[in-house]
N, C-alpha and C positions, 0 to 999 in steps of 0.2 A: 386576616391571617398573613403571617410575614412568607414570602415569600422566598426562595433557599435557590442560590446558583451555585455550581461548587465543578471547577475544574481543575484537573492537573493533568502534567506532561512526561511522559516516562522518553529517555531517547536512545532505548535498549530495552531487550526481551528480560536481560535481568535488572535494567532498575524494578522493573514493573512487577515482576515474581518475587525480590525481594521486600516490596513493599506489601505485598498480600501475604508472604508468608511472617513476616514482622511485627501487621498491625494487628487491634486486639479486636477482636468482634465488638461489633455497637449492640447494646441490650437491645434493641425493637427486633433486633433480626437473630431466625433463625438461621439452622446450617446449611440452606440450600444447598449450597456450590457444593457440597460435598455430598447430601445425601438427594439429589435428585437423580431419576432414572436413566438407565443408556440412553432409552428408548428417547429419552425428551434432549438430552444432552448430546449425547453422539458417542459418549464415553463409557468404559464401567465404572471409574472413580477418579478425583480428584488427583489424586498420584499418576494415573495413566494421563491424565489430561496437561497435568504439570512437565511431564517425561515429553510427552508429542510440543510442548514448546518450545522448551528447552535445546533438547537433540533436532528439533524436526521433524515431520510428520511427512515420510516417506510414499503412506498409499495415499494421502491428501495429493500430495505431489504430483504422482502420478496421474490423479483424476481430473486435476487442473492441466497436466498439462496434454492431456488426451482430449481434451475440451476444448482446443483450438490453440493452443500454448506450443505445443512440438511442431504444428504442421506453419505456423508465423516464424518460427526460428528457421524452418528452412527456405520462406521465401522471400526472409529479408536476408540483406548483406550490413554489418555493423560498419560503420566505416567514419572515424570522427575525423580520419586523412586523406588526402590523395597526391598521388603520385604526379609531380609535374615536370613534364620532359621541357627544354630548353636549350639553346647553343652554349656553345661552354669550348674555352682552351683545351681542358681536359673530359672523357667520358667514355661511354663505356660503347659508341658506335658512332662513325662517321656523317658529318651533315656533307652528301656531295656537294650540292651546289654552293655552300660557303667554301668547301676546300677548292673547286677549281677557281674560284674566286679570289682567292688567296686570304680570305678571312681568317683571322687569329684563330674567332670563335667558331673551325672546324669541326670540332666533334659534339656529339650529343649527349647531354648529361640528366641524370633524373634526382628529384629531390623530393623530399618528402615537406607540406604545405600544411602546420598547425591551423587549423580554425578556432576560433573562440569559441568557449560551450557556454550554448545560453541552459540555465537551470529554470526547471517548474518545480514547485514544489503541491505536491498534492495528496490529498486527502480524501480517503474511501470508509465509508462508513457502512460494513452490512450490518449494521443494525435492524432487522427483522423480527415480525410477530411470533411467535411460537407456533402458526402454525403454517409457516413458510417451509417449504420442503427439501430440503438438504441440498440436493442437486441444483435446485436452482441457485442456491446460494451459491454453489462453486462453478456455475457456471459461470455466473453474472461478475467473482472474482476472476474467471478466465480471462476475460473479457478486458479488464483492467490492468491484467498482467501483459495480454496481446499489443494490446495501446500501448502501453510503454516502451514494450519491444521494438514497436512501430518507430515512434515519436524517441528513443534514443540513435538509432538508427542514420536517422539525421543530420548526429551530433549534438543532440538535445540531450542535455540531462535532468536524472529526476529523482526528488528526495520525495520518497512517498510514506505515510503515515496510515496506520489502521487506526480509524475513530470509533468511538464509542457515546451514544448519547441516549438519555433514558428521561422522558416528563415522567411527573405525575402533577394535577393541578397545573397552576403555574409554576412549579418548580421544573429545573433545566439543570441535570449535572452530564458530567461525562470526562474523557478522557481520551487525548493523544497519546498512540507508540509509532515511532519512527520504526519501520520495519526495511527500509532502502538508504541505504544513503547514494547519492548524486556520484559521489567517487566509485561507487562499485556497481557491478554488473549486477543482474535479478539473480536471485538464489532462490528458486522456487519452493525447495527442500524448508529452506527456514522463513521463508515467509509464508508460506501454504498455509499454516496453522490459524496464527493470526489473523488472517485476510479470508478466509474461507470456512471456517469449524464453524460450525453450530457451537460446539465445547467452549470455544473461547468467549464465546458471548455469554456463555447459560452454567458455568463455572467460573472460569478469572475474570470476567464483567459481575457478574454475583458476585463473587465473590471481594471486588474491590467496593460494590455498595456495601458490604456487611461490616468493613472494617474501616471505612473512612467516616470521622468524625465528621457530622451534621446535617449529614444525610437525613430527611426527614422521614418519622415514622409510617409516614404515608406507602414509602417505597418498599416495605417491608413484607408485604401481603404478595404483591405480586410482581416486584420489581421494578415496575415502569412501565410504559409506553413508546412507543418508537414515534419522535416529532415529525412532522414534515419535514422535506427538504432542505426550504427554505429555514427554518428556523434550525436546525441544526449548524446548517453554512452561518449565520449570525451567530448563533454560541459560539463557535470555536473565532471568530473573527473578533468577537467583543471580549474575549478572552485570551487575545493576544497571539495567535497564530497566523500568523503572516504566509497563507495558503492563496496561490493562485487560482484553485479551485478545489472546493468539498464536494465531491458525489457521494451519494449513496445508492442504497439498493434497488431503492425503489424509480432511481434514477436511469440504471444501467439495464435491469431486471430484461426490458422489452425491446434495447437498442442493438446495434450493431458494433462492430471492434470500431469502425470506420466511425458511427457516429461517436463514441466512446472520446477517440480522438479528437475530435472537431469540439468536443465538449471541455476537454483539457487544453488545447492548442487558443482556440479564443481567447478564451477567458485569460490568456496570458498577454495577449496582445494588448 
């Protein structure tokens, strides 16, 4: 039996909805993504689920960041600068003991001191079973979101990616969305959806198997399988993603913000 890999790369929320609402449905699949239950998805419909992308999913938002995301913003301080005081001709207060000295460089002056930003680039994957429980999904994305707050804080930047991977047999597909880029601050509002919905997995992951050409019939019954760890981190790697680390769910699910960190920060080194 030949055996089917099949990835691609979205690097925005609308290449990715563009290309689902574009392609044609594959004849082995039915409508899932559209007609499965709130109850299983998180949604009432297709259109709602497309809308919470799109605009941002505000009480997502909220729940992530009640989940340890608000209470990290206040105990970190962001700071990719700092302030360095030094003698100087000119400044904004006297250095005594140069001026009775008769030192040029009398007064005291402050400048502001670029650091270099070193960039991670990383990749989260809640890829989950159906019958993983909602909250812990968004908890486990808190948790990912903390860490970065953490670890840009530093002066560390981070382009971070929501993955997507699905077996069945030996087949292996999936799909990167850059949801962060390295230049901007976390937008919680617009990445919550992506990085935490159940809906995104169980409609626009559905719904990206039904219209990608060669997807094997296999995947049509029940969508896939969630790989291990490990073999997820090698798909997106042999597929050309140049990620200093892949986690997933099952990775985050039982650790801490702290270990979370230590998990991303390594594996850079």
């Amino acid at each position: 039996m030949k055996t089917t890999e099949i990835y691609k790369r979205y690097d925005s929320l609308k290449a990715l909805n563009d290309y689902l609402n574009n392609g044609t449905q594959q004849p082995a699949f039915n409508n899932d993504s559209h007609t499965n239950s709130e109850r299983f998805t998180g949604t009432s419909s297709y259109d709602e689920a497309e809308e919470r992308m799109m605009k941002g999913d505000s009480d997502l938002q909220k729940k992530i960041e009640e989940a340890g995301v608000a209470q990290t913003r206040i105990k970190i301080q962001k700071q990719v600068q700092r302030r360095q005081t030094y003698s100087s001709v000119v400044g904004a207060m006297p250095n005594v003991p140069a001026y009775i000295s008769g030192a040029p460089n009398s007064m005291i002056a402050q400048r502001l001191v670029k650091t270099k930003k070193k960039v991670l680039n990383i990749g989260y994957s809640m890829t989950a079973c159906g019958g993983v429980n909602k909250d812990n999904i968004i908890k486990a994305s808190a948790k990912i979101v903390a860490a970065i707050l953490n670890i840009e804080a530093t002066g560390v930047r981070v382009n971070l990616y929501s993955l997507f991977c699905s077996k069945e047999g030996k087949n292996l597909i999936g799909l990167s969305l850059k949801i962060k880029d390295a230049s901007r601050k976390i937008d919680t509002l617009r990445m919550s959806y992506p990085l935490a919905h159940s809906s995104f997995l169980r409609r626009q992951c559905f719904r990206w198997e039904e219209v990608t050409e060669n997807v094997p019939e296999c995947y049509s019954g029940c969508y896939g399988h969630v790989p291990e760890s490990r073999e997820q981190s090698d798909f997106f790697k042999r597929n050309g993603m140049k990620l200093d680390k892949v986690l997933t769910f099952a990775d985050v699910e039982y650790k801490s913000v702290d270990d979370v960190i230590k998990m991303m920060t390594e594996a850079a080194k």
